[in-house]
LUMDOKOL-800731 format. One record per residue (C-alpha): y, x, z. Coordinates in steps of 0.25 Angstrom, whole numbers, plus 5000, padded with zeros to 4 digits. Example, Ala and Ser with C-alpha at 12.3 -4.5 7.8 and 13.67 -1.06 7.14 Angstrom:
2
498250495031;499650555029;
//
This chain:
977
532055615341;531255705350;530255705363;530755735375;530155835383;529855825400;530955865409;530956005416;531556115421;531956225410;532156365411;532756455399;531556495395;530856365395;532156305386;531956395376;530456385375;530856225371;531856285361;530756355354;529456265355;530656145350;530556215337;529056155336;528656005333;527556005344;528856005354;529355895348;528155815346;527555865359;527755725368;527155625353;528555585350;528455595336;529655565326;529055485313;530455445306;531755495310;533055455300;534655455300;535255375291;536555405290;537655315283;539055365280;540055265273;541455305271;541355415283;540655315292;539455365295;538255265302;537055345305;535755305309;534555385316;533255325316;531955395323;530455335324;529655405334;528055375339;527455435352;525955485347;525855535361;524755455369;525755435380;527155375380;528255465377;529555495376;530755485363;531955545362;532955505351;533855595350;535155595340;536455665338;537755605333;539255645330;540055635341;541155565334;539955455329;539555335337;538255245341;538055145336;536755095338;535455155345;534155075346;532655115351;531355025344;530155035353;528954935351;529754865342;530754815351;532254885349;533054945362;534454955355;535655035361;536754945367;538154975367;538954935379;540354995386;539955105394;540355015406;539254925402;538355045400;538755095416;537555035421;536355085412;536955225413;537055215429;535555175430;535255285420;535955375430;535355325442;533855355434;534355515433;534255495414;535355535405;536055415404;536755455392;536055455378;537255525370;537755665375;538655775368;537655855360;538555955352;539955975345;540155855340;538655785342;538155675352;536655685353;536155525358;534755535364;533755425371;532255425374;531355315376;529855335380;528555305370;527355245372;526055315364;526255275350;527355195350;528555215340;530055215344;531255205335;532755265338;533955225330;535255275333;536655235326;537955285326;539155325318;540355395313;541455425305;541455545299;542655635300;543255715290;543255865294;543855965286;543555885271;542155835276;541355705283;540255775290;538855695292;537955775303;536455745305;535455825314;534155835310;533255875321;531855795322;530955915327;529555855323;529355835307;529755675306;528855585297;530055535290;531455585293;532455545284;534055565284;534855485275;536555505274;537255395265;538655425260;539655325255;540955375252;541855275243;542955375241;541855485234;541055585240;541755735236;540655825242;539355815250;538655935257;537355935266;536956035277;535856055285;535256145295;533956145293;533756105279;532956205269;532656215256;531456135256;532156025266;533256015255;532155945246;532255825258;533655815256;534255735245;535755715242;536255595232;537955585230;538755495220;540455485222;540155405233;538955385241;537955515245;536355505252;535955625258;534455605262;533455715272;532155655270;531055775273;529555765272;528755815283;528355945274;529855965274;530255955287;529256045292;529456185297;528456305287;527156315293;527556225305;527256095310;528956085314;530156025308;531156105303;532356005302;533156025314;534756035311;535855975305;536155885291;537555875287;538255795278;539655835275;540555765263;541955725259;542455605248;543255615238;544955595240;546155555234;547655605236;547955465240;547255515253;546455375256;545255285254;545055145259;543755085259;543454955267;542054905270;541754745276;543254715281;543754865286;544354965280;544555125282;545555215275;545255355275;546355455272;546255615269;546955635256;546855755246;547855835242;548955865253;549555985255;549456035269;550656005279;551156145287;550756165301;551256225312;550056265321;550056325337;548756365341;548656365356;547456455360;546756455374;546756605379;546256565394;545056635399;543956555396;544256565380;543756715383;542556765375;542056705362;543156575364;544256655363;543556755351;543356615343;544756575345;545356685340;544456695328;544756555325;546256565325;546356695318;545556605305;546356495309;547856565308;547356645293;547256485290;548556435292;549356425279;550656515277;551456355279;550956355292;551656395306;550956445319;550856515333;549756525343;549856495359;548856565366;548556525381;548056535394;548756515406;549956545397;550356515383;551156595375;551256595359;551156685351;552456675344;553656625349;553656525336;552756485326;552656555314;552256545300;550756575296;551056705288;550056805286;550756895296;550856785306;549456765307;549156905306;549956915319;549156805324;547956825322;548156955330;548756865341;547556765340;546456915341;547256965353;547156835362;546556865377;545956785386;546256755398;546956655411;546856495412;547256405403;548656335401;548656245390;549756165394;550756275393;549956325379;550256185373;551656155377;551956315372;551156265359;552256145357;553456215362;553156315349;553156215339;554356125347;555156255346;554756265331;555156125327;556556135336;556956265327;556356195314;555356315312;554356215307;554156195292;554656065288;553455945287;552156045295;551655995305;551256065320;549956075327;549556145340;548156185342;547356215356;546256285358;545756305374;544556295380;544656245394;545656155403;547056195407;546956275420;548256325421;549856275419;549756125418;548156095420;548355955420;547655895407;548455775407;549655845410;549355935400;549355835391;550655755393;551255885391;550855925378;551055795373;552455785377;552655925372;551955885358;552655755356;551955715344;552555815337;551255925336;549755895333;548855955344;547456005342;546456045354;545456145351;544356125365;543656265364;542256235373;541856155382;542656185395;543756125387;544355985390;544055915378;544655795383;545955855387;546155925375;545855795366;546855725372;547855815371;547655835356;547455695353;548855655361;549555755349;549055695337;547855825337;546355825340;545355905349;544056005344;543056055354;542756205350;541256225354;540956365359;540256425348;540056545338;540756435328;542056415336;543056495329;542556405317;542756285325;544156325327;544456355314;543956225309;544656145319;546156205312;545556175298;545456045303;547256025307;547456155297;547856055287;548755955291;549055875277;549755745284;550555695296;550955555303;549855485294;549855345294;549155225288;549555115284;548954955280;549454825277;549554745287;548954615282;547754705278;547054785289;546954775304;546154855316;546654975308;546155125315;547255235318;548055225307;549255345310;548655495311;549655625314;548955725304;547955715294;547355855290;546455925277;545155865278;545255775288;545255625285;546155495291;545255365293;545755225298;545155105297;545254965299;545054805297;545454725285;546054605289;545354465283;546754445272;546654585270;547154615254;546054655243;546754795243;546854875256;548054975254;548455095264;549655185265;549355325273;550855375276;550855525280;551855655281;551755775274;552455915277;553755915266;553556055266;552356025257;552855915247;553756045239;552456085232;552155945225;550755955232;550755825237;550155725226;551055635219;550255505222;550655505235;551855435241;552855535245;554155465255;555155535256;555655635268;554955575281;555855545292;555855615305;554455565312;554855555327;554355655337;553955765327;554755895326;555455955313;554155985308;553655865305;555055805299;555355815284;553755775283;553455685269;552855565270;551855525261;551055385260;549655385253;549355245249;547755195247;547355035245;545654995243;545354885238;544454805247;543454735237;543154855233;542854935243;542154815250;541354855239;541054985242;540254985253;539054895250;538154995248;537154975260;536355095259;537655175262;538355085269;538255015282;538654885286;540054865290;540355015292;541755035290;541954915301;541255025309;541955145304;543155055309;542755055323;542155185324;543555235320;544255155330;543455175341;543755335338;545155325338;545255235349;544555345358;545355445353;546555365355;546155335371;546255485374;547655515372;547955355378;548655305389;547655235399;548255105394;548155135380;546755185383;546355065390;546554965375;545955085366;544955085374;544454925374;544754945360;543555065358;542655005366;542754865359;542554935347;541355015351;540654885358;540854815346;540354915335;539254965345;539955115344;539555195357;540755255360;541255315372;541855185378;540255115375;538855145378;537455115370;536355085383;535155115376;533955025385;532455075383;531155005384;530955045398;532054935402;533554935404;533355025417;533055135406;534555095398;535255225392;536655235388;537155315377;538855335375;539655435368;539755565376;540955595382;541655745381;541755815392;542255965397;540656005401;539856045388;538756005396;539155855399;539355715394;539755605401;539155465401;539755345410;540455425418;539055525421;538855655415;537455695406;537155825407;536555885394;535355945404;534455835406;533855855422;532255855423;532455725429;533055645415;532255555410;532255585396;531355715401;530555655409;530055535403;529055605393;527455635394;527155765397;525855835398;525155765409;525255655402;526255555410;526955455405;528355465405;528655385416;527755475424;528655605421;529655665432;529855545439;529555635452;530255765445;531355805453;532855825447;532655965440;533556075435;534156055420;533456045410;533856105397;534656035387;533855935379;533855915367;534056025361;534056045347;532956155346;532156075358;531055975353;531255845349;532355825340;532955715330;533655685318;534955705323;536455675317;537155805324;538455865322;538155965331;538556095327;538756175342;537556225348;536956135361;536856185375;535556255372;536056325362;537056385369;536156425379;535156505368;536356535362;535956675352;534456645354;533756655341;532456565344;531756655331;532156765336;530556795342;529856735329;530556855319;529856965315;530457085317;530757185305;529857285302;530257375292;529157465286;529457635287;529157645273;529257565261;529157565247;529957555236;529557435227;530457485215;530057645216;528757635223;529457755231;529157765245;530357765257;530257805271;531557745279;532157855289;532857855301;534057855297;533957735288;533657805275;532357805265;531657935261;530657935251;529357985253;528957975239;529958115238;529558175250;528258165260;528558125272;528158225284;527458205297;528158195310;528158325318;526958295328;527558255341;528558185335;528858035331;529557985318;530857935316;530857775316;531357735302;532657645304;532657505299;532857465284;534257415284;534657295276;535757325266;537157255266;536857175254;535657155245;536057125232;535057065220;535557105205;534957025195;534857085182;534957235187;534157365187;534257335203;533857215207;534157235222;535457315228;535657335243;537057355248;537657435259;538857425263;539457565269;540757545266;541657405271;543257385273;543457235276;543057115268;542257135257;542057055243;540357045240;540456965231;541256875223;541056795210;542156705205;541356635196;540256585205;541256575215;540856665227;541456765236;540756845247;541556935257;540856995268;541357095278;540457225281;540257295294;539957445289;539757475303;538757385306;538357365293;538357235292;539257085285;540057055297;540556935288;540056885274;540856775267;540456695254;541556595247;541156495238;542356445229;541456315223;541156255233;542256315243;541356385253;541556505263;540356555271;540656675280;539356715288;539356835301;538456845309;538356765319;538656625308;539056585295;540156505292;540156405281;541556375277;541956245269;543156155267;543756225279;542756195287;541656295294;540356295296;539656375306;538156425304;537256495312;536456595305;534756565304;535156415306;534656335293;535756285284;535656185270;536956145264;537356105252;538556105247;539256065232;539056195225;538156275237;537156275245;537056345259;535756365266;535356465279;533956485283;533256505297;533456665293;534856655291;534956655277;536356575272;536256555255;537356505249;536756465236;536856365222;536656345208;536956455199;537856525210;537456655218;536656625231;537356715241;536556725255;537156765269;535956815279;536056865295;535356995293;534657045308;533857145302;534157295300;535657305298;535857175301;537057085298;537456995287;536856985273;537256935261;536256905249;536256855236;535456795227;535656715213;536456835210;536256835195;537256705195;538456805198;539456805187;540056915180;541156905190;540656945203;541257055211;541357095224;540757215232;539257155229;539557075217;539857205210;538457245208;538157105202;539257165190;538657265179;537957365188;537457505182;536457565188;536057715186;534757775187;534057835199;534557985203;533758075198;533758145212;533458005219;532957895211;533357815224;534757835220;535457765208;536957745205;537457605201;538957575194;539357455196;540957415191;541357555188;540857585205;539557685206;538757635218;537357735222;536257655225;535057705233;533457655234;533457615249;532557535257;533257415263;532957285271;533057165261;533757065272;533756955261;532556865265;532856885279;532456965292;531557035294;531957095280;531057175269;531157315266;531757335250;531957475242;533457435239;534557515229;535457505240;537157555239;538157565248;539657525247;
//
């Protein structure tokens, strides 16, 4: 929920004056909109999830105002259900075929609104949006439905929620049920704006089965220190798998309709052989190309010693790398990667020629029998703009390589930005058995790419099918797929017949590579049948496949059964899971159709969706307000299009700039008082206005979100630090005293302390000015040793070849590398590996990256982070400060230093939990450490010995970075290694 503001013309600086007074509640209170209770209730049952967003708002102004609802949803989720109470009467939401909706959206036009109540709003978020005007006093309530299924990515469901009300809420409350029949085998939470003290509002229950995560803060909790503000403003996520079986399957069935989920355990990982065809055109030049290359260099040290590969590399000519694919040895990817670091920019782009080179390279390889026996073949593309030279015909382009393909390769099309024809590419991937991925244009990018090949890394099965007794099921989903990968998951569903048998049962028939059957790998349970004949249309590499057949049966009293617990189930959802998948597959079937395929699937769709009220892209929701049906709205799915800037509705585009003439800005009460049918009705049409809404602007709700690439306002202030005028600047004092020796230090130029204790200091010569003392530096590394003569080492580093160890400790199960810049003396890179639970963090400067299950996860530094994990909690502050902590384990911290010597840090704390064991370039001074007395020249000097190596410590004054810029002054025994 927020107020809107009036409409008016904006200038830079006036855009980012809203930006930084958004960050108070009076901007979001400022029109008497006030939020009192705001909820998400959000039920997920077997994958399905049915979420519900409720907010309650009151107008305490003396004149009649206006509301915003505001909400974001997957892009992959559908509404199901949107209605206004005003005055006790209800306005619902009514879902019509978009032709039925023509007429509402034409008039809407015609008044110069926003006829479209659902635009594109991120990577993979829709943001739905409608305002109604208040009278004094009276109270408004907004309920918005819509649903999912989520999908399995890289070993985990994935439930996203924005939170985001920006005025403290009476009562706000988020409540996630979780009912998973096959057993629930891990659960984590993560949140961008919780704390410490937030944590105390969220509560986590879990038994084998079922899970409640509930966010319910006071008032007190949601306010900011010594403000009247909210500080919740950010994501909540929900990630979790279930629990699986070798045989691969779980059937569970709910009020007449079944769904069969299949992603088993255990499988060894068939052979690949990969062509990765990479756009070199002009435009890939900068940052797009950098990304590419970094990306593919992580991604060829990945592929397994089984596999085979070449690149393709293209811009108004192809040319491959090798004349042949070649085995992934160390030396060939060595070589590789040197080819991958040297690629140069430049000319159009020919991606025809590219692909047909691309499948003339692995036909070549199949004809001479160069592929190993049972792998199977994949092409992947990655451009960022249309064909403009050779064949630039789209269609053309794609008869071509489908003709070339022939069934016999899987292609996969990577979209890098937003020039890029997504549609074009989505086709022509889905017409050979691959998928399409959008790369956003972002410091995350090269991640993006890497964890699009984790996703096809892994092929386990081929030509998987399913299979059901005639006489039991009907209606039934896809049911045949080409390759199921690690981590993924393969769902179908369908309809019971009314004679159905009391015990559904399923076969699920697959290939496996017979180049992996030598090792015995593959469990004995299964069905193994004999050599599989030749499939028809597939090269060498796919003959002397295995066939393999999983069988699975439920019982279908029993699992009746299981669903009739109401407070985590919703009536008749699998009947709705049903549809929603098919709907899903039938849009994804009509764009590699022909037209009079096309014509039947999509009747079929838009049945479906009429009847389930789905708003899909083949239906609209009008949305009718109390001002009468001449004020109608229409909300539809959003359709992708080649402009960022642009979403289409009914044939009309909707710009993300709203005019000063929309409606939405100009019905609202200003200052002088007016009503808002007084406001801009004269106003002529004036120049942009400034994207709206924002997430830093006022007014803002509760908001499900899986928005993870910044909005067009962000790009614009791209690199501006809002809190950069609110930090105190360091100031370091001349002279300080020693806590420890009472001794008192005078820092010189060059860095270095004398102490004046031993020598008076003299007056400049008159005339003259004295030298300005340097800054305190902060050291490399502070260390804190419990239960030594020194409680407090600072550690410099002087001295670095490569990749260093830190620290390591087998028995708690941690490993930090880091490399160091003597140069700039500084961490280019630190690294922390946890064994239990498997975790990799690597942090430089400008992110940190959170590593799990083979998936990555990209975080900006000073952005607020609470996730909890089994076994680890991670949490970053506002001051950048990432800990990494749990019960009787070390707690290691990372921190983005910009003081004096800036750069990286580590710190430790906890560190009395180390074991015996630990080792490393830091954790040998947490060993037996000897330390001699002071010099008798210079008590400021002592040696240390620690593992038969002397080290010479000196008294220093050094910056203490460990709470934080600006930093404190600390007398420090510093070495150097």
């Amino acid at each position: 929920m927020k107020p809107s503001a009036p409409g008016r013309p904006w200038g830079l600086a006036q855009v980012l004056f809203l930006l930084l007074a958004a960050l108070h509640t009076a901007a979001a209170q400022k029109n008497g909109i006030n939020i009192y209770s705001l909820s998400v209730d959000s039920k997920v049952s077997s994958r399905f999830a049915h979420t519900v967003v409720t907010s309650r708002v009151v107008n305490r102004a003396s004149v009649m105002q206006e509301a915003t609802f505001q909400v974001e949803l997957p892009k992959r989720a559908f509404i199901t259900n949107f209605s206004m109470v005003i005055g006790g009467v209800t306005y619902p939401g009514n879902i019509k075929e978009k032709a039925a909706a023509q007429e509402q959206y034409s008039a809407a036009v015609a008044r110069g609104e926003s006829a479209g109540l659902v635009k594109a709003s991120g990577r993979k978020t829709e943001q739905f949006q409608v305002s109604v005007s208040v009278a004094p006093a009276a109270k408004v309530t907004f309920e918005l439905v819509y649903e999912e299924l989520l999908k399995r990515y890289l070993g985990a469901y994935e439930l996203l929620l924005k939170v985001q009300p920006q005025q403290l809420v009476k009562h706000l409350q988020m409540d996630i049920h979780i009912f998973e029949p096959q057993g629930i085998s891990f659960l984590e939470t993560e949140s961008t704006f919780m704390t410490n003290e937030l944590a105390d509002a969220l509560t986590v229950s879990q038994n084998k089965t079922k899970a409640h995560i509930q966010f319910k803060p006071t008032l007190s909790q949601q306010m900011s220190p010594g403000q009247q503000d909210t500080v919740l403003d950010g994501n909540f996520i929900v990630r979790y798998d279930v629990h699986r079986t070798v045989s691969g399957g779980s059937i569970q069935i709910e009020s007449g309709y079944f769904v069969h989920y299949f992603a088993p355990e255990g499988l060894p990982t068939i052979p690949k052989n990969v062509i990765f065809v990479i756009d070199k055109s002009g435009s890939m030049r900068g940052r797009k190309i950098e990304q590419t290359q970094e990306a593919l260099i992580k991604i060829l040290d990945d592929l397994s010693p089984n596999d085979q590969f070449n690149l393709v590399s293209f811009s108004g000519e192809a040319a491959q790398w090798k004349p042949l694919l070649v085995p992934a040895s160390a030396e060939n990817v060595n070589q590789a990667r040197s080819y991958a670091d040297s690629i140069q920019t430049q000319g159009g782009t020919n991606i025809n020629d590219a692909m047909l080179l691309a499948v003339q390279l692995l036909d070549s390889a199949n004809q001479k029998e160069l592929l190993p026996e049972g792998s199977v073949s994949l092409i992947i593309l990655l451009t960022d703009g249309d064909p403009t030279m050779g064949e630039t015909n789209p269609a053309r382009i794609q008869k071509n390589v489908k003709e070339a393909i022939d069934g016999q390769y899987s292609l996969f099309c990577l979209g890098f930005g937003f020039d890029v024809s997504l549609a074009f590419l989505e086709k022509l991937a889905l017409d050979n058995g691959g998928l399409t991925r959008r790369i956003y244009e972002d410091s995350d990018s090269t991640l993006q790419l890497q964890d699009f090949y984790q996703e096809v890394a892994n092929p386990l099965l081929t030509a998987v099918t399913f299979e059901y007794p005639s006489n039991a099921v009907e209606e039934v989903s896809r049911d045949n797929f080409r390759l199921l990968f690690k981590g993924s998951e393969i769902v179908v569903a369908g309809k019971l017949r009314d004679q159905s048998p009391d015990v559904l049962s399923a076969k699920v028939r697959g290939q496996l590579g017979r180049s992996d059957l030598s090792s015995g790998s593959v469990p004995a349970m299964l069905a193994l049948e004999g050599p599989s004949l030749p499939l028809p249309g597939l090269g060498p590499s796919f003959q002397h496949m295995q066939n393999i057949t999983f069988q699975t049966e439920s019982r279908v009293a029993e699992q009746e059964n299981e669903f009739q617990n109401p407070k985590y189930i919703f009536h008749s959802f699998m009947e709705r899971l049903w549809a929603y998948l098919t709907i899903q597959q039938l849009l994804e079937q009509m764009i590699s159709a022909s037209d009079a395929e096309k014509q039947a699937l999509e009747t079929r769709a838009l049945s479906l969706s009429l009847h389930y009220s789905f708003v899909t892209p083949l239906t609209s929701m009008v949305v009718t307000k109390p001002e009468g049906k001449e004020w109608s709205e229409v909300a539809e799915k959003p359709v992708e299009t080649k402009n960022k800037h642009k979403n289409f509705y009914l044939g009309g585009p909707l710009s993300r700039f709203r005019t000063a003439g929309d409606r939405r800005s100009r019905i609202t009460a200003g200052p002088s008082g007016k009503t808002p049918s007084d406001l801009g009705r004269a106003r002529p049409q004036g120049p942009l206005s400034p994207p709206h809404p924002h997430p830093l602007m006022a007014g803002k709700s509760l908001l499900p979100d899986m928005l993870l690439a910044p909005s067009i306002l962000d790009e614009v202030f791209l690199g501006v630090d809002l809190r950069a005028g609110d930090a105190p600047q360091a100031r370091v004092p001349a002279v300080a005293s020693d806590p420890v020796t009472r001794r008192i230090w005078e820092r010189k130029a060059s860095g270095s302390s004398t102490d004046l204790s031993q020598s008076a200091k003299t007056a400049s010569p008159p005339g003259t000015t004295a030298a300005v003392p340097a800054a305190i530096q902060a050291p490399a590394v502070i260390l804190m040793l419990p239960r030594q003569s020194v409680a407090r080492l600072c550690v410099d580093i002087k001295h670095s070849q490569g990749p260093m160890n830190l620290l390591s400790d087998p028995d708690q199960g941690i490993e930090v590398t880091a490399q160091y810049e003597t140069e700039k003396a500084r961490f280019s890179w630190i690294e922390v590996t946890f064994k239990n639970p498997q975790l990799q963090v690597r942090a430089i400067p400008e992110h940190v990256v959170v590593t799990r299950n083979r998936r990555n996860f990209a975080y900006k530094w000073k952005e607020t982070l609470f996730s909890v994990i089994p076994g680890v909690k991670l949490t970053m502050d506002k001051a950048g400060l990432l800990l990494f902590s749990s019960p009787d384990r070390v707690t290691i911290g990372l921190l983005p230093w910009d003081g004096p010597g800036e750069g990286l840090r580590l710190l430790l704390r906890d560190t009395h939990r180390f074991s015996s064991r630990v080792g490393g370039t830091l954790g040998q001074f947490y060993q037996d450490v000897l330390w001699g007395p002071p010099a008798a020249a210079d008590d400021s000097k002592r040696m240390l010995r620690v593992q038969g190596l002397e080290y010479s410590a000196t008294r220093l004054l050094k910056l203490d970075y460990q709470e934080g810029s600006p930093g404190t002054e600390i007398s420090c025994w510093s070495v150097e290694l």
